[in-house]
N, C-alpha and C positions, 0 to 999 in steps of 0.2 A: 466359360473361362474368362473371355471378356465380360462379363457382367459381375464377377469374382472382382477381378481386380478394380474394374468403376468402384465398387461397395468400400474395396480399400482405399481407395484415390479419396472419396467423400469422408470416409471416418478418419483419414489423416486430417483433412482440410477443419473436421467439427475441430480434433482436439488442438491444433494448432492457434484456430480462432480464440479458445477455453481459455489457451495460453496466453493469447497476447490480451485479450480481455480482462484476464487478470493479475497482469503483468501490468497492466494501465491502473485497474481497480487499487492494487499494490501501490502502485506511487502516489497515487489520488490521498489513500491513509495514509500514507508516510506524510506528508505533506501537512494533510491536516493534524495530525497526533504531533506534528513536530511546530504547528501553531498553537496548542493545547498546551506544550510544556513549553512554550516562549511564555500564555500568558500565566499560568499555574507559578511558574519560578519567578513571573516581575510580581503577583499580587505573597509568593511569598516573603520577599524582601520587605512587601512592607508590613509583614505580619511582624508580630513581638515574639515568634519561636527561631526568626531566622538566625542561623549562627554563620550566616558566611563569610568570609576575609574580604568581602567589599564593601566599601562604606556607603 
């Protein structure tokens, strides 16, 4: 019974790790996808399709 609940103690801890791993991974792409569409929207301003209210 004790070696029951060790088995459980250890597959809480794996998927807790899963979580924060990708919980990090997660902001790592936010971060970069949100440096993607800073440069995507400055190289569209100086396209000839851009229609935006800024000059």
């Amino acid at each position: 019974m004790e070696f029951f609940g060790l088995v459980l103690y250890w597959i809480a801890g794996i998927i807790s790790l899963i979580f924060i791993v990708g919980a990090i991974a997660i902001g790592f792409a936010a971060g970069y996808l949100e440096q993607i569409d800073a440069r995507v929207q400055s190289e569209l301003k100086d396209s000839w399709f851009w229609n935006g209210e800024e000059n």
